[in-house]
Structures are given as structure tokens and as C-alpha cells.
C-alpha positions in Angstrom: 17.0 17.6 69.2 15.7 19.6 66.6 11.6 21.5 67.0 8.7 19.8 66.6 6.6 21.5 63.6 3.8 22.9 64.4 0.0 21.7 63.4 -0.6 24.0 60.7 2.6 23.8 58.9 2.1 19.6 58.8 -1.7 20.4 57.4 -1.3 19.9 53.5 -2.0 22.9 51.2 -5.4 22.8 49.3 -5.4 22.8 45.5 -5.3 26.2 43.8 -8.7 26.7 42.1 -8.4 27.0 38.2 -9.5 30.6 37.2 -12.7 30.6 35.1 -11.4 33.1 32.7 -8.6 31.3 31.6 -8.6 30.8 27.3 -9.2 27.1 26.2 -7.0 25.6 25.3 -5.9 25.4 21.4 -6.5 22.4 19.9 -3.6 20.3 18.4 -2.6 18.9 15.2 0.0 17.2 13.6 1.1 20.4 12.1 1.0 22.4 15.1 -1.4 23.8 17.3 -4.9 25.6 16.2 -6.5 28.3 17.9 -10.3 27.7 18.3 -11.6 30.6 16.1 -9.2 28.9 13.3 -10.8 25.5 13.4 -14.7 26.8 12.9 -13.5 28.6 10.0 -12.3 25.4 8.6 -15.2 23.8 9.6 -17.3 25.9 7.6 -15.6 26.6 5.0 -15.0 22.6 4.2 -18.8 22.5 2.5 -18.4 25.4 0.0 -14.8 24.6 -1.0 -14.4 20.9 -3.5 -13.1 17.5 -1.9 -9.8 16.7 -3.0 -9.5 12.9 -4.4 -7.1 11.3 -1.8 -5.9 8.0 -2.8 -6.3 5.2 -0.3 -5.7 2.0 -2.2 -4.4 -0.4 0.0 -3.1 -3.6 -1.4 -3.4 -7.5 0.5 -0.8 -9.5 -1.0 -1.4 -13.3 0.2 -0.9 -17.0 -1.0 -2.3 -20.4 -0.7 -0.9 -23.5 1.3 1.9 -25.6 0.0 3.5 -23.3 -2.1 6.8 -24.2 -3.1 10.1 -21.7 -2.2 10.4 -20.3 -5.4 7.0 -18.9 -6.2 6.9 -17.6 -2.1 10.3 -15.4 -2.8 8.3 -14.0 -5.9 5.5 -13.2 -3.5 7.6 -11.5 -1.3 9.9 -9.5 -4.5 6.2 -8.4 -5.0 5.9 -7.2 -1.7 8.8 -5.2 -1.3 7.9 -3.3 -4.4 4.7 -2.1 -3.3 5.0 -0.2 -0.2 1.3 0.3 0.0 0.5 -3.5 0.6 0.0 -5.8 3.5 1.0 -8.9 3.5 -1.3 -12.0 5.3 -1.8 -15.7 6.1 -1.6 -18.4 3.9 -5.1 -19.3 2.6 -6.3 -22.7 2.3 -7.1 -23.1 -2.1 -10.6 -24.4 -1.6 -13.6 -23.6 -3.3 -14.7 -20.8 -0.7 -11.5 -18.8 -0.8 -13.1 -16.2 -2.2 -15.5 -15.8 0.4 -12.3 -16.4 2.9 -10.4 -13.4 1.2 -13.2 -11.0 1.0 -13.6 -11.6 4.8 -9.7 -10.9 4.9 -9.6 -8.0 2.8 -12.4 -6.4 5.1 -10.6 -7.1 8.3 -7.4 -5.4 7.4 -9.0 -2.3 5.7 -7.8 -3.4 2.1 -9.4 -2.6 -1.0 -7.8 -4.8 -3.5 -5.8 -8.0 -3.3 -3.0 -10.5 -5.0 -3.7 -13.7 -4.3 -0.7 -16.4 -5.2 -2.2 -19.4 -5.8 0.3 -23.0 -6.3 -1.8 -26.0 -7.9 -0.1 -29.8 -8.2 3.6 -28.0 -6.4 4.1 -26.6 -10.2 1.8 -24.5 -11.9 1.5 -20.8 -9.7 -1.5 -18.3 -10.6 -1.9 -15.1 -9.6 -5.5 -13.8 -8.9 -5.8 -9.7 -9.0 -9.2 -8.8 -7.9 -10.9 -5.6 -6.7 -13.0 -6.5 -3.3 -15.5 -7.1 -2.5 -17.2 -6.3 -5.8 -15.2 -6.9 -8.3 -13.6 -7.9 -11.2 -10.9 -10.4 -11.1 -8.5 -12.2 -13.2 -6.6 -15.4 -13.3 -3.5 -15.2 -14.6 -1.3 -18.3 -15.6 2.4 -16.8 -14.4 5.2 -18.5 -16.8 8.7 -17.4 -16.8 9.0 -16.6 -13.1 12.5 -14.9 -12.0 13.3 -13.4 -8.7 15.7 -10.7 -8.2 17.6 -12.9 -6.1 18.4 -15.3 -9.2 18.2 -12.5 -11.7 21.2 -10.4 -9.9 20.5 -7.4 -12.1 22.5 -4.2 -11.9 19.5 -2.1 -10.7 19.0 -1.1 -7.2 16.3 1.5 -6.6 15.5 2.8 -3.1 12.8 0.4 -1.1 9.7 3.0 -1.0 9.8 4.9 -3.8 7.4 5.3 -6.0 7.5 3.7 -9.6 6.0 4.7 -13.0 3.6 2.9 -14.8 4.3 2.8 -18.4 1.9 0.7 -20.5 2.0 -1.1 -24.3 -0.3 0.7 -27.2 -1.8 -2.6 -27.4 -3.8 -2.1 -23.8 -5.7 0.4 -25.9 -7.0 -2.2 -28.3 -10.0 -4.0 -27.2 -12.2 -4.0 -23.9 -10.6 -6.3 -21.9 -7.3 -5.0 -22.2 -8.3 -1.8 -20.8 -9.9 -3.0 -17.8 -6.5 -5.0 -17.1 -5.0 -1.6 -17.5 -7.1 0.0 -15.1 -6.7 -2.5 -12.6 -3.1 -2.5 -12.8 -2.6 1.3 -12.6 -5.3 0.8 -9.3 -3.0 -1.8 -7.7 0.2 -1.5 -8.6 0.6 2.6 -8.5 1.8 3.4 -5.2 -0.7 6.6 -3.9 0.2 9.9 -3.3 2.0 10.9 0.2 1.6 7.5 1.5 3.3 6.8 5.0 5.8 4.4 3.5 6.6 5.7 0.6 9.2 8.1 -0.3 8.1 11.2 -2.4 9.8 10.5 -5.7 10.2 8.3 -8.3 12.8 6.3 -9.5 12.1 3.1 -10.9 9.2 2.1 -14.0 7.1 -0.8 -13.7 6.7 -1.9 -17.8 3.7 -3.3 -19.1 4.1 -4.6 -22.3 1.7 -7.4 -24.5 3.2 -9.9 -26.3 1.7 -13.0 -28.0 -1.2 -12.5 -26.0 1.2 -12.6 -22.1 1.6 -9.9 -20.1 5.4 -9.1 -19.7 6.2 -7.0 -16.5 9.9 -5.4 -16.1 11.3 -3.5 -13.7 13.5 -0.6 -14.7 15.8 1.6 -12.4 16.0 5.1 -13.6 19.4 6.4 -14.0 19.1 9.4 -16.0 16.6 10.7 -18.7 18.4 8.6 -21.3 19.4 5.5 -19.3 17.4 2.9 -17.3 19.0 -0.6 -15.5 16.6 -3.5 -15.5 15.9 -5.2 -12.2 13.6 -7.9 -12.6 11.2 -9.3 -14.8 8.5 -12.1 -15.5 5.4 -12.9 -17.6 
């Protein structure tokens, strides 16, 4: 049989006191860790030195109810080329929507939104608005194609970030250059985003023609030659 242990081996071992002069410990970052002394000097330095502009525009792509398959797949083409959006609920097209999509655009931390909008199962309009202040426009979309019918030679990679190339006409009158503003506010892709990929290869065109909007997209191939991927007005 083997010895009985005796009573002050069972008795359990009390907890090593933490030394008082031990260093703190650094703080951490995504980039590493920080020793203490570093992060005051950031601190105070952050007042003196100028803000960078960081681009947060975030993007709430949506429709109404009873919209038909073709003008949902455009929704969703939409979608997939702006990495920078989120995409919600259907929203009942009632008079209050826009109180319904300020209230939307709030909750999930957007800024500006693209609301899809189906009237009588045939006509589709596109609202592009800046929340919850303002403006908006109504567009009448004609001449839809998805890339799925389209079956265009272009492919760029999902993510990337396009280039926004606009008409000479935008520069005409008033109007035209807040469109142009909105546009380069909602459709650029911002810098160092989390799901976008850090170059470009693809051109979003804006170009006016008889008084409609015409919006291409372009694959880059080389400094010469571009492959079109989809298009409508």
C-alpha cells in the first residue's frame, strides 16, 4: 500500500503576490504594441498637428415591395460594384418612405442611400439622396441591362476600386454639378476601406446625352485599351 501524504503537502499553495514594481503593461494596437510614454506623446501632439480628411461614406442600397426579377438583379449588379454599401429590407413605397429610410439609414450608420423604387410592375426609379439632409433626385431608369444578359468580355476583380470619369457637359449648368457631386460622393469607393482592394482597375463613365444620364462600366486592360462590362441610362 503506498504512504499516506502528509497534512501540509495536501494544503494547497497560496497565490504568488504580484510585485508592485512591475512595468505596466504596453498598450496594444492593431499595429503592434505601444509603450506608455509613446501613446502621451501622441496624445499631445494630435492638437497641434492638422486632421487628415478620412472618408467614411457609407452607402444603403435598398428597394421597394413588388419589384419584378429584372430590376432586383440590377439592384444587386449595383451592389457588387460598390463595396462600400449595405444592402437592406425591402421598403414598403408609401408616402412616408422617406421618413422610413432616414430611420434606416440612421440605424445602420449610412450616410447616403439608393433607393430602387418599381411603380405599376414596369416603370423602376432610382432615388439617390444624401441623408438625412439632403438633396435627392428621381431618376426615371430606361434602358436597363444586367451583366448577366449583357455577357460582356470584362471582368474586373470584385473590390476594387473604380474611376470616375465624367462628360464636359456636367460642367454646364447648376444642376448638373450637384449630380456630379453626388455621384463622385456615392459611387467613389473611399480610401483604404475594409472591402476594398487598394487599386483600381475598372472606370465607372458618366456621360450626358439628350438630356439621360448614360453610365458604363469599363475594365481597364492597359493604358490604351478598356473592355466594357455593363451599361444603362
Amino acid at each position: 500500500m503506498g504512504k499516506k501524504r502528509k497534512h501540509s503537502e495536501t494544503q494547497t499553495a497560496e497565490p504568488r503576490k504580484k510585485d508592485e514594481g512591475a512595468p505596466e503593461r504596453p498598450k496594444r494596437t492593431l499595429m503592434g504594441w505601444k509603450d506608455k510614454d509613446e501613446v502621451n506623446q501622441q496624445t499631445e501632439s494630435s492638437p497641434d498637428s492638422p486632421q487628415v480628411f478620412r472618408n467614411k461614406e457609407k452607402v444603403m442600397v435598398t428597394c421597394s415591395r413588388r419589384i419584378n426579377y429584372r430590376y432586383r438583379h440590377l439592384m444587386l449588379n449595383m451592389v457588387s460594384l460598390l463595396p462600400h454599401c449595405k444592402k437592406d429590407n425591402k421598403v414598403e413605397s408609401r408616402s412616408s418612405k422617406g421618413a422610413t429610410l432616414n430611420e434606416l439609414i440612421e440605424l445602420r450608420g449610412c450616410s447616403s442611400a439608393l433607393f430602387f423604387e418599381c411603380r405599376k410592375h414596369q416603370d423602376l426609379y432610382m432615388w439617390m439622396a444624401r441623408c438625412p439632409n439632403g438633396p435627392s433626385v428621381k431618376f426615371l431608369v430606361n434602358a436597363v441591362h444586367t451583366m448577366e444578359e449583357l455577357k460582356l468580355t470584362g471582368n474586373h476583380l470584385k473590390g476594387s476600386r473604380p474611376l470616375l470619369t465624367f462628360s464636359s457637359n456636367f460642367e454646364k449648368d447648376a444642376h448638373w454639378k450637384l449630380l456630379k457631386e453626388m455621384i463622385i460622393q456615392i459611387f467613389g469607393t473611399p480610401k483604404e476601406h475594409r472591402k476594398s482592394k487598394p487599386y483600381h482597375d475598372h472606370v465607372f463613365v458618366f456621360s450626358i446625352v439628350d438630356d439621360h444620364i448614360w453610365f458604363r462600366n469599363y475594365q481597364v486592360l492597359s493604358f490604351t485599351l478598356k473592355a466594357e462590362i455593363g451599361s444603362s441610362q
